[in-house]
KOLTI-542656 format. One line per 10 residues: number of its first residue (from 1); their letters; for each residue x, y, z of C-alpha. Coordinates in nm, 4 decimals, always signed. Layout:
<rs>
NUM = a = X,Y,Z | ...
</rs>
This chain:
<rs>
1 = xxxxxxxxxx = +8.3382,+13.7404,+5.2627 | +8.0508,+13.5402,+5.3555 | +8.2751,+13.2047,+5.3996 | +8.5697,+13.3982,+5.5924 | +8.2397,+13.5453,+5.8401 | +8.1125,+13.1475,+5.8656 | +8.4500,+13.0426,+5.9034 | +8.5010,+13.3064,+6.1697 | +8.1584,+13.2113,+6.3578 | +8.2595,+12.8864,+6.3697
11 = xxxxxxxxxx = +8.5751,+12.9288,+6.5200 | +8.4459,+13.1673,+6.8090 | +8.2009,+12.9055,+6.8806 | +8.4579,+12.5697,+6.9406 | +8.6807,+12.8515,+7.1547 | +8.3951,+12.9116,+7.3637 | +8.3053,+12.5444,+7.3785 | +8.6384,+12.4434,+7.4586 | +8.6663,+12.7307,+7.7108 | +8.3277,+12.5764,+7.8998
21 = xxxxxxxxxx = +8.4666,+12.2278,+7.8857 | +8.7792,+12.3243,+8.0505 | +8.6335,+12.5039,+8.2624 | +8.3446,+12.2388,+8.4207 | +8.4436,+12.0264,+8.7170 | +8.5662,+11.6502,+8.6859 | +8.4463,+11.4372,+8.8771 | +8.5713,+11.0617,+9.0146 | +8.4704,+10.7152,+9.0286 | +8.6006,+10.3294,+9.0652
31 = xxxxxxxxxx = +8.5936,+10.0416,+8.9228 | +8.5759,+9.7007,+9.0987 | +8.9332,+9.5618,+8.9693 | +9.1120,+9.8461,+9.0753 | +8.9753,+9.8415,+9.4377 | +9.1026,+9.5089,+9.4528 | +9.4457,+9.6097,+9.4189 | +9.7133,+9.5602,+9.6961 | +9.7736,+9.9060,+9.8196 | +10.0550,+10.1473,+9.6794
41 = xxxxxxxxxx = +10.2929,+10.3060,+9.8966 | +10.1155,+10.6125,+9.8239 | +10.2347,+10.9719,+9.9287 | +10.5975,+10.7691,+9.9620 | +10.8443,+11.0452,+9.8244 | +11.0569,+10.8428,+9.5162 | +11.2353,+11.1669,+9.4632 | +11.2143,+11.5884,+9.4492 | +11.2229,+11.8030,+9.1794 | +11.4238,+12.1100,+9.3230
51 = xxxxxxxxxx = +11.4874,+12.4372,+9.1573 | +11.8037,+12.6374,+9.2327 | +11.7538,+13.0475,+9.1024 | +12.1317,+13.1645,+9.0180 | +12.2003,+13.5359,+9.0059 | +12.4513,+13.7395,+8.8012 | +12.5868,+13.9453,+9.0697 | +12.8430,+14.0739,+8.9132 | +12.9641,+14.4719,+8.8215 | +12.8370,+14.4868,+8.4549
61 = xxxxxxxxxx = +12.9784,+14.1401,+8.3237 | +12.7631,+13.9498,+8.0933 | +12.8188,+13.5961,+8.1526 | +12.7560,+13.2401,+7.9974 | +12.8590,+12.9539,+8.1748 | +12.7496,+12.8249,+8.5430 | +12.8990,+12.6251,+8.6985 | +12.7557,+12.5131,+9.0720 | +12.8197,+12.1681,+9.2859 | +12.4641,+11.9914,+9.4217
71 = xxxxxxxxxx = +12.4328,+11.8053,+9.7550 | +12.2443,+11.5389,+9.6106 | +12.2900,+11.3297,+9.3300 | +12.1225,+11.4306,+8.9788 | +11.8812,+11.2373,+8.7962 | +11.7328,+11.4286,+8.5310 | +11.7012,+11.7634,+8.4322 | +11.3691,+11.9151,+8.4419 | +11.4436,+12.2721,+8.3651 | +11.7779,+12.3868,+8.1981
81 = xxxxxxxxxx = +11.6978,+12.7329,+8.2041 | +11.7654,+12.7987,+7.8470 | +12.1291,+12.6814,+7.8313 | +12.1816,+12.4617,+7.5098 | +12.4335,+12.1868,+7.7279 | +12.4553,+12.0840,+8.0910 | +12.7285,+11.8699,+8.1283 | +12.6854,+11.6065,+8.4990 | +13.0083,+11.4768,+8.6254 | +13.1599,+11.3836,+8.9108
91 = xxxxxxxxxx = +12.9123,+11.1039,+9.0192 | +12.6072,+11.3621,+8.9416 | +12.6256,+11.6075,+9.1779 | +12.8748,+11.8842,+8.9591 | +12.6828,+12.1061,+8.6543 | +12.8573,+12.2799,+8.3894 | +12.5595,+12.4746,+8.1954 | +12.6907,+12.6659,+7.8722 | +12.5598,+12.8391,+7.5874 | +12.2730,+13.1498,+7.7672
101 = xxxxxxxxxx = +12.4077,+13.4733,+7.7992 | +12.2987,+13.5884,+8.1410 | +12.3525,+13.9958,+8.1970 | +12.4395,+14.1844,+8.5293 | +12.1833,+14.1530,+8.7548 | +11.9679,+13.8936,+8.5650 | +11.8720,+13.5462,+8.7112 | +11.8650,+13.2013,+8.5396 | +11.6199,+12.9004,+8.7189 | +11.7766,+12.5886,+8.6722
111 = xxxxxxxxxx = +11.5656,+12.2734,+8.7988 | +11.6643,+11.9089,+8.8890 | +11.5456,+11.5407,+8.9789 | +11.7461,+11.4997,+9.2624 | +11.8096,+11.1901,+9.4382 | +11.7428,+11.3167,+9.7908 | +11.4166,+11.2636,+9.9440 | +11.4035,+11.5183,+10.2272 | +11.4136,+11.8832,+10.2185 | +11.7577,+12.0441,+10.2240
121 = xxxxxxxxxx = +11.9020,+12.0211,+9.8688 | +12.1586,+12.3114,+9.8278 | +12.4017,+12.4437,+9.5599 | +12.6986,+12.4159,+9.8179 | +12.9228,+12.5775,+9.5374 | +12.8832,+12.7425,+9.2394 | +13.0641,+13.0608,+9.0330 | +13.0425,+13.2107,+8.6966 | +13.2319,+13.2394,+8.3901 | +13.3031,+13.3538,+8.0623
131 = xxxxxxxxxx = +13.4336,+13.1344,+7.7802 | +13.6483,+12.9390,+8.0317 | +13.7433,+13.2171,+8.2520 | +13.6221,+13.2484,+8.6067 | +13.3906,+13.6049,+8.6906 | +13.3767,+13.7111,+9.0373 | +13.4705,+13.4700,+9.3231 | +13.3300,+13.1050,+9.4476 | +12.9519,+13.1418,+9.5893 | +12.8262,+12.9295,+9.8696
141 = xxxxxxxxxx = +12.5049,+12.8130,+9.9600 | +12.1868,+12.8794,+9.7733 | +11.9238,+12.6780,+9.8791 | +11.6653,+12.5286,+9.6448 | +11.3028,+12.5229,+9.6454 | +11.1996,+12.1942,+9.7190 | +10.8680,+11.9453,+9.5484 | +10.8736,+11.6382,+9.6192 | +10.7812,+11.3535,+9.4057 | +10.5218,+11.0997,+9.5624
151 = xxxxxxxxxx = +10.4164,+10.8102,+9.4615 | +10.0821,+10.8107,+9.3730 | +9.7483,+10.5951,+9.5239 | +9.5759,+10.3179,+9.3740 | +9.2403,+10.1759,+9.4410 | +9.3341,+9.9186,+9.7151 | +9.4412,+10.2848,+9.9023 | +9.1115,+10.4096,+9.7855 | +8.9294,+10.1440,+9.9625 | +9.1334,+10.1569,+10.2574
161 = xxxxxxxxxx = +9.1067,+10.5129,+10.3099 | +8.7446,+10.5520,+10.2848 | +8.6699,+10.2551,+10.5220 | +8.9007,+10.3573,+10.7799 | +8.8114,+10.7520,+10.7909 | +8.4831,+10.8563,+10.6488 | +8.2708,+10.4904,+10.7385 | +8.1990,+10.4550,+11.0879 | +8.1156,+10.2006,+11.2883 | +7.9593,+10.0030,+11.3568
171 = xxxxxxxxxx = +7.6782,+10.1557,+11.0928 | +7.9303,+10.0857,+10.8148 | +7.8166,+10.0912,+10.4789 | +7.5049,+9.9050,+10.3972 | +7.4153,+9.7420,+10.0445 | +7.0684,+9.6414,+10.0268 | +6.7967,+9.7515,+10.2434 | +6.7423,+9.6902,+10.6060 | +6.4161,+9.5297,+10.6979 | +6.1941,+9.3406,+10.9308
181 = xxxxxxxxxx = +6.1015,+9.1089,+10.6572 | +6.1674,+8.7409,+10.6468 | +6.3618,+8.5524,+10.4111 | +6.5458,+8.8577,+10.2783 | +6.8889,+9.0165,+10.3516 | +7.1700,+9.2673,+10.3408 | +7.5059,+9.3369,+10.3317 | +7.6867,+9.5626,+10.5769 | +8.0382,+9.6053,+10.5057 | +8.2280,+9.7464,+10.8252
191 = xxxxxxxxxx = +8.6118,+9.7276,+10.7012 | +8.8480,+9.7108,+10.3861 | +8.9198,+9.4010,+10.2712 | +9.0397,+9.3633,+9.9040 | +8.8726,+9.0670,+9.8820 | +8.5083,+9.2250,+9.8327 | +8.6429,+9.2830,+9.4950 | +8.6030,+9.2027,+9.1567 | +8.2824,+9.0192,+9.0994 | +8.2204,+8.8089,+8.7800
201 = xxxxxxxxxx = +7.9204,+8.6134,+8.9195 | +7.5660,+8.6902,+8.7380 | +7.3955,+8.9734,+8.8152 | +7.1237,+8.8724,+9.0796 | +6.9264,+8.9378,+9.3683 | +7.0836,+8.8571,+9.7306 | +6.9538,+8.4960,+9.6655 | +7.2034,+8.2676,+9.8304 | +7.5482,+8.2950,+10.0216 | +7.7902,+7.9761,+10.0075
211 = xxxxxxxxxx = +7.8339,+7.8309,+10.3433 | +8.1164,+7.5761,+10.2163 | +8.1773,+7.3328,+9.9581 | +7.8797,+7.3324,+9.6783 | +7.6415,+7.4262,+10.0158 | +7.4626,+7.7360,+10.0274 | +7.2109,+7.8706,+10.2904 | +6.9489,+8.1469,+10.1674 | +6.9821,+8.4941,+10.2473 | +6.7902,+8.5908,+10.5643
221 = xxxxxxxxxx = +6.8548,+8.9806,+10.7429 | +7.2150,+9.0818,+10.7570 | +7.5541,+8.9316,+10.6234 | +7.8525,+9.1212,+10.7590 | +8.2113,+9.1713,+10.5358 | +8.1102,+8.8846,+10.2632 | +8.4253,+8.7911,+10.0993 | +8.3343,+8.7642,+9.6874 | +8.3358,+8.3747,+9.7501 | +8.0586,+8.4043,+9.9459
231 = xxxxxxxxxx = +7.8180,+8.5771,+9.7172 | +7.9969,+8.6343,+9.3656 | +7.7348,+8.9079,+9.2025 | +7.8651,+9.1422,+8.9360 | +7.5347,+9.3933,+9.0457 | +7.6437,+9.3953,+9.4392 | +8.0160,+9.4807,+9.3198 | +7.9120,+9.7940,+9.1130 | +7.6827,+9.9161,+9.3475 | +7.9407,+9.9029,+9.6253
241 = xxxxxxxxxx = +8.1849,+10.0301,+9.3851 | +7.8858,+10.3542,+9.2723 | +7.8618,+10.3786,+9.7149 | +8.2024,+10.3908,+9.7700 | +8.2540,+10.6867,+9.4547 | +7.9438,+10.8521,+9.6077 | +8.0671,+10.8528,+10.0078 | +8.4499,+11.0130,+9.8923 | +8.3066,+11.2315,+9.6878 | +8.0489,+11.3533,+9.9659
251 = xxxxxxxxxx = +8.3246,+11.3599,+10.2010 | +8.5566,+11.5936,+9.9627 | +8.7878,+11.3138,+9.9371 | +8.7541,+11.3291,+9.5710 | +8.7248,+11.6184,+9.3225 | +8.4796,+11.8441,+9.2790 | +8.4543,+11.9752,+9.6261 | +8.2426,+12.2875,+9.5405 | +7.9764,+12.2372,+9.3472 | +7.7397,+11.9279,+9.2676
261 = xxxxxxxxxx = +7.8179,+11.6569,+9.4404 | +7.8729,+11.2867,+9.2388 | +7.5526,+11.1588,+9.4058 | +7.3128,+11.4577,+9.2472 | +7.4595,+11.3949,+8.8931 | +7.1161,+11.2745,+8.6689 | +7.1106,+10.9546,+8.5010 | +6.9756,+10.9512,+8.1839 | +7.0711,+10.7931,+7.8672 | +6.8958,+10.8811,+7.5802
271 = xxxxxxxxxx = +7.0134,+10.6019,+7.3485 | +6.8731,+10.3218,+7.5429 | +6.5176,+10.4562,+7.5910 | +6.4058,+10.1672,+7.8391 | +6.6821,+10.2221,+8.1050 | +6.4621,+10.1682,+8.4669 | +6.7020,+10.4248,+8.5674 | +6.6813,+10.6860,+8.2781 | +6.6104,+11.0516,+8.5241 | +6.7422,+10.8703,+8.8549
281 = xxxxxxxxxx = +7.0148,+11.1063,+9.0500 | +7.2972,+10.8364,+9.0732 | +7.1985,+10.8378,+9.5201 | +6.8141,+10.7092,+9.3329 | +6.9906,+10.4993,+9.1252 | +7.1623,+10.3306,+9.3816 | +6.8678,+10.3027,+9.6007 | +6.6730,+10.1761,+9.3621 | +6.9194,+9.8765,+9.3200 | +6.9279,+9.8211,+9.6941
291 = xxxxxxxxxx = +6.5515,+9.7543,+9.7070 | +6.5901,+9.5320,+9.3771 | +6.9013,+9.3365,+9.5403 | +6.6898,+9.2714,+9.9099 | +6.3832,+9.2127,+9.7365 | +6.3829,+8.9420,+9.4978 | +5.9930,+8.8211,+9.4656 | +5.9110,+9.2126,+9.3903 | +6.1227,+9.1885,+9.1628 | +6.1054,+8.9299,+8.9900
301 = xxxxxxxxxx = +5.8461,+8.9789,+8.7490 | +6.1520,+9.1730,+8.5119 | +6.3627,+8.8801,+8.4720 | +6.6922,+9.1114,+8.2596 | +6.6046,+9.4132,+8.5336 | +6.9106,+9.2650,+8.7089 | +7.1468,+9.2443,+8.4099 | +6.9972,+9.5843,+8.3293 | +7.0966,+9.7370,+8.6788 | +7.4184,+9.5836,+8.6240
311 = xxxxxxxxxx = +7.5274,+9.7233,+8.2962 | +7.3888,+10.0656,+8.4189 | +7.6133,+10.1253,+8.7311 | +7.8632,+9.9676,+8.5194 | +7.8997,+10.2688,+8.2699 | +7.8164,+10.5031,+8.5846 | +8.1594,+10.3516,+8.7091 | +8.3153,+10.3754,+8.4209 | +8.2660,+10.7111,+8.3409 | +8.4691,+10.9017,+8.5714
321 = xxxxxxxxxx = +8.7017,+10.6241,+8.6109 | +9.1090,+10.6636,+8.5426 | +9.4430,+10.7315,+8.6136 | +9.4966,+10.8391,+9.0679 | +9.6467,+11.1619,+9.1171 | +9.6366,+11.2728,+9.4489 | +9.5935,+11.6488,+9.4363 | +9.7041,+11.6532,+9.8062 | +9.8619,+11.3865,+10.0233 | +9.7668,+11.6323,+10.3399
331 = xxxxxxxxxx = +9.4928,+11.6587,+10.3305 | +9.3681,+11.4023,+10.0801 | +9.2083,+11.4608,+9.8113 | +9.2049,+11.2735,+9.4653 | +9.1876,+11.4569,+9.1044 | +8.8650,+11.4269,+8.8666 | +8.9175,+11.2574,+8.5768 | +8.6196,+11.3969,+8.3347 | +8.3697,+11.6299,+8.3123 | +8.0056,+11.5879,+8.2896
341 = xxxxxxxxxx = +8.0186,+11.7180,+7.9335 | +8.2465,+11.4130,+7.8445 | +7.9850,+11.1668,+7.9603 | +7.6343,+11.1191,+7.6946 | +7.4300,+10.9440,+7.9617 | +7.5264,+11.1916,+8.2910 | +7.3893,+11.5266,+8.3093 | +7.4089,+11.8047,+8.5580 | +7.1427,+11.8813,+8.8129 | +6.9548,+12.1912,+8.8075
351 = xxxxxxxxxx = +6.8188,+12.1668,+9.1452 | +7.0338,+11.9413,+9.3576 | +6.9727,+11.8536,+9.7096 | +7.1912,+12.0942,+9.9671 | +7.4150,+11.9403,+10.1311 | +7.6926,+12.0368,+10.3394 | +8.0302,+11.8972,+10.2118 | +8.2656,+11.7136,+10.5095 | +8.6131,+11.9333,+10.4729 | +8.8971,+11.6656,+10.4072
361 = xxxxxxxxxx = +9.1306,+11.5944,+10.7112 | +9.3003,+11.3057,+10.6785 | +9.5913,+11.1426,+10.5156 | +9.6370,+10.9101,+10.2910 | +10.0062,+10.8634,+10.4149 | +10.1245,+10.5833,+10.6546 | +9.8139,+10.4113,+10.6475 | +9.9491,+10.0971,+10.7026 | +9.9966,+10.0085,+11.0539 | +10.3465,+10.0148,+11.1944
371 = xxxxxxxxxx = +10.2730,+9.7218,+11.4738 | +10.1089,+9.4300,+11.4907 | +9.7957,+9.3480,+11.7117 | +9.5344,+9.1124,+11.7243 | +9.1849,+9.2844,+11.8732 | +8.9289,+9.1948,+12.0932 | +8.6633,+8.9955,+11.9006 | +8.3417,+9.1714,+11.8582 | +8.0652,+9.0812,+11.9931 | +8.1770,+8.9530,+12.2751
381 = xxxxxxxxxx = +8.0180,+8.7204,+12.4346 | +7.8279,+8.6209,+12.1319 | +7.5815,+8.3801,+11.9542 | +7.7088,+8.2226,+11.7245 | +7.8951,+8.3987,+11.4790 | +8.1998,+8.6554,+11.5986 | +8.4515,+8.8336,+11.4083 | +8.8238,+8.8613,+11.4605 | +9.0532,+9.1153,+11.3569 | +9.3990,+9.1822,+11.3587
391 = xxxxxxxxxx = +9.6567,+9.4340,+11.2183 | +9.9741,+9.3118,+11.0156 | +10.2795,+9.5413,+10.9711 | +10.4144,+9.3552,+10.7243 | +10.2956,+9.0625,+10.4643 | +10.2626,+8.7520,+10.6682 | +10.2116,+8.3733,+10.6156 | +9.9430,+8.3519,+10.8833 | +9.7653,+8.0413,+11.0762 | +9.4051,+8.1388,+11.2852
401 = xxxxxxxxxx = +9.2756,+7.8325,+11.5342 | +9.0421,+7.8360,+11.7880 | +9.0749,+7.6392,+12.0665 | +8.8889,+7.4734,+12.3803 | +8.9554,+7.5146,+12.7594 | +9.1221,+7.1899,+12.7045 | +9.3705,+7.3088,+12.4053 | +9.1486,+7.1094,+12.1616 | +9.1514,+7.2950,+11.8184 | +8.7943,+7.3218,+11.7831
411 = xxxxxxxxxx = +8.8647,+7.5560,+11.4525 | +9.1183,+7.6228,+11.1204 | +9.0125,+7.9630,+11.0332 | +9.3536,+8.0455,+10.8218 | +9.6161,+7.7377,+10.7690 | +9.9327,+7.8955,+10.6456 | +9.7898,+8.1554,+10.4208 | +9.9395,+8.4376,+10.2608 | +9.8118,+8.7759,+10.3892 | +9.8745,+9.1260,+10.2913
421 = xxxxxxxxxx = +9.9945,+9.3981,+10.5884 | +9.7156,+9.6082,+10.6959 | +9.3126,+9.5496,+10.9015 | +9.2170,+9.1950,+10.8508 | +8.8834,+9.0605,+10.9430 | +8.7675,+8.7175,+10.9740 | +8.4097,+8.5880,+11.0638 | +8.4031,+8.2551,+11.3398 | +8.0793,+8.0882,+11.3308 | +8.0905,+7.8867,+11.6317
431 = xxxxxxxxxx = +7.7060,+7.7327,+11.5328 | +7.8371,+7.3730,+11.6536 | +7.9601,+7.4503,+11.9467 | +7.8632,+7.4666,+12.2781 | +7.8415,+7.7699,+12.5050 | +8.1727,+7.8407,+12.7207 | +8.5196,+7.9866,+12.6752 | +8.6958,+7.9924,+12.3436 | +9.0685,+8.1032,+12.2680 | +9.1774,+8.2406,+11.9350
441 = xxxxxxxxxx = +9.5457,+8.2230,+11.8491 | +9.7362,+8.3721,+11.5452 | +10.0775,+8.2747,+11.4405 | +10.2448,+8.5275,+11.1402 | +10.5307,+8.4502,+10.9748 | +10.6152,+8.7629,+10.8228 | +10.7532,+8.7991,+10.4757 | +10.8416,+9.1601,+10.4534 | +11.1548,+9.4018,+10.5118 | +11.1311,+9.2643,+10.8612
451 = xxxxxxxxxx = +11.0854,+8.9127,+10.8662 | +10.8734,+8.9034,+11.2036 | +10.7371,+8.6276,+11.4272 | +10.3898,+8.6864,+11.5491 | +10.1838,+8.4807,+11.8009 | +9.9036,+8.6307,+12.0293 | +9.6249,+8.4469,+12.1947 | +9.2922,+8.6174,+12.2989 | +9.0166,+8.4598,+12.4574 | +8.6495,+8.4542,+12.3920
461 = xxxx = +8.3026,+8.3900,+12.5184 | +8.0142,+8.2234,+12.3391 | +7.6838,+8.2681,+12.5018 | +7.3991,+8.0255,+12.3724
</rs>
């Protein structure tokens, strides 16, 4: 008796754990190779799964065949409604279901991959029978009840998304910390560009950014859109990966959107005693690595802090990191993948800072553009560096020069480079040049469905 009670004790108790772990909200981050991907065609509908509800309408006839002609072509069948065999013929689009018994008045819900993409599938024809013999007359139209099945985001989205509806500019989002001091910097990424991703460099302070071949010039107030080239630092790429997880899921761009926000999670792991971030929220954790990345002589006394930091935000990224499942492609919002409970080293906050969560109201749909166009550079006039961005519909082989007032190329920014579709930003330091008018000129070469020719010249004013 006193096992079968123990037994029983213990069996209440993993229900009720498993009941509170089911029930706890998951929550979402990234990692830095997957927001280097080149973008899905997310929220692009592949196919629908459509379900048709067929009626026995007959006077008191039990029946148990169906037979019913689709308007689309079949793929698979999701739901056969409890008949043993469905027969597809006639180039997919004719059912023969047999072996249910369906009684007067009873309904059967039969549901289908279908090959159409927009609303509208419909059984055009269908009837009854019984063993081979038709009941009742031929029915027309029952429409189906339609759920479209979209392809799904990836991080190269993610990045996209974030940078061109929840960061503004031109605040953008800052890594590092802004200062008056000399001899230290910051980043302050204003755009998505795939190419701030993945970093393999050593985790380090903002010590250096390559200005060319084997040169490098120290870091010295702010650095705008660095490409990874320019400053290859696993620490700066988790951080802006922990920012980036923090921001969407302040925005309610990713689950949980009503309670604790990602940012007010606690750090804290117990089997590595020495963690300098062990009871950090994960906002204090990555503020605390902004003032470690801008300044390096306070720092620099703890010569594995920045391999420390680095492995840190790395398991902070990889905690909630995982397959992207859009819960909603209108708004946009992207699925948890695990709970707090899942995680050792994260643990919930009892007294989080209030906050007011943004409602989501964009799309992640369409987010490439649909037209090409080459922008104004910004700032304009300017002294000495500028940057230049353009829009590509499609993927482009794509030359960049600058030019004098005599037609001089004064300036290769891209020579026949390969370049995605979507925002594209490149920096012009014009540090050797004298002060007057400048023209920029892009030729494209597209590579895509529509093969276009692009060439657009914009002129420009440096002031010194």
């Amino acid at each position: 008796m006193r096992h079968l009670l123990k037994f029983f004790i213990i069996l209440v108790t993993l229900v009720l754990f498993s009941s509170l772990l089911i029930a706890q909200p998951k929550y979402r981050t990234f990692n830095q190779n997957s927001l280097s991907d080149k973008k899905a065609k997310a929220g692009k509908v592949l196919s629908n799964t459509v379900s048709f509800v067929f009626t026995n309408d007959s006077t008191g006839i039990p029946v148990n065949s169906l037979h019913a002609r689709i308007n689309s072509r079949i793929i698979s069948v999701i739901d056969n409604g409890g008949f043993t065999t469905i027969d597809i013929n006639e180039k997919g689009k004719v059912i023969n279901a047999t072996g249910k018994t369906i009684l007067a008045g009873e309904s059967v819900t039969l549901s289908f991959n279908l090959e159409k993409k927009a609303p509208g599938a419909q059984a055009i024809k269908w009837y009854w029978d019984v063993d081979g013999s038709q009941v009742g007359t031929v029915r027309y139209p029952i429409a189906g009840t339609y759920a479209p099945i979209q392809n799904q985001p990836n991080g190269g989205n993610m990045l996209e998304y974030i940078y061109k509806n929840i960061i503004t500019r031109p605040a953008g989002l800052v890594v590092g910390n802004v200062t008056d001091t000399s001899g230290v910097g910051w980043i302050r990424y204003m755009k998505a560009d795939k190419k701030y991703f993945p970093h393999t460099g050593i985790a380090r302070c903002f010590d250096a950014i390559a200005t060319g071949s084997s040169r490098t010039k120290p870091f010295d107030k702010e650095i705008k859109n660095p490409h990874v080239k320019k400053h290859n630092n696993r620490l700066l790429g988790e951080l802006h990966a922990l920012k980036l997880a923090i921001i969407a899921n302040d925005s309610g761009a990713t689950e949980p959107l009503d309670t604790t926000a990602l940012g007010d999670l606690i750090y804290n792991d117990f089997a590595n005693p020495t963690d300098p971030c062990n009871g950090f929220t994960l906002r204090q954790v990555a503020g605390f690595t902004d003032s470690a990345l801008t300044y390096c002589n306070h720092f620099d006394l703890n010569p594995d802090l920045y391999a420390q930091l680095d492995a840190t935000i790395g398991k902070i990224n990889s905690a909630f990191d995982g397959e992207y499942i859009a819960i909603s492609f209108i708004p946009f919002v992207l699925a948890g993948t695990h709970t707090v409970a899942e995680v050792p080293f994260i643990h919930p906050n009892p007294s989080p800072v209030p906050m007011t969560r943004r409602v989501p109201q964009f799309s992640i749909i369409d987010q490439a553009p649909e037209q090409f166009i080459l922008a104004q550079n910004y700032p304009n006039p300017f002294n000495p560096i500028t940057t230049i961005e353009f829009n590509l519909p499609e993927p482009s082989i794509v030359t960049l020069k600058v030019y004098n007032l005599l037609g001089q190329v004064v300036a290769t920014l891209i020579e026949h480079e390969a370049i995605e579709d979507g925002e594209q930003s490149v920096d012009f330091d014009a540090s050797t040049l004298t002060s007057g008018i400048y023209f920029y000129k892009i030729d494209a070469q597209g590579t895509g469905e529509k093969q276009q020719q692009i060439h657009a010249v914009r002129r420009m004013i440096l002031v010194k």
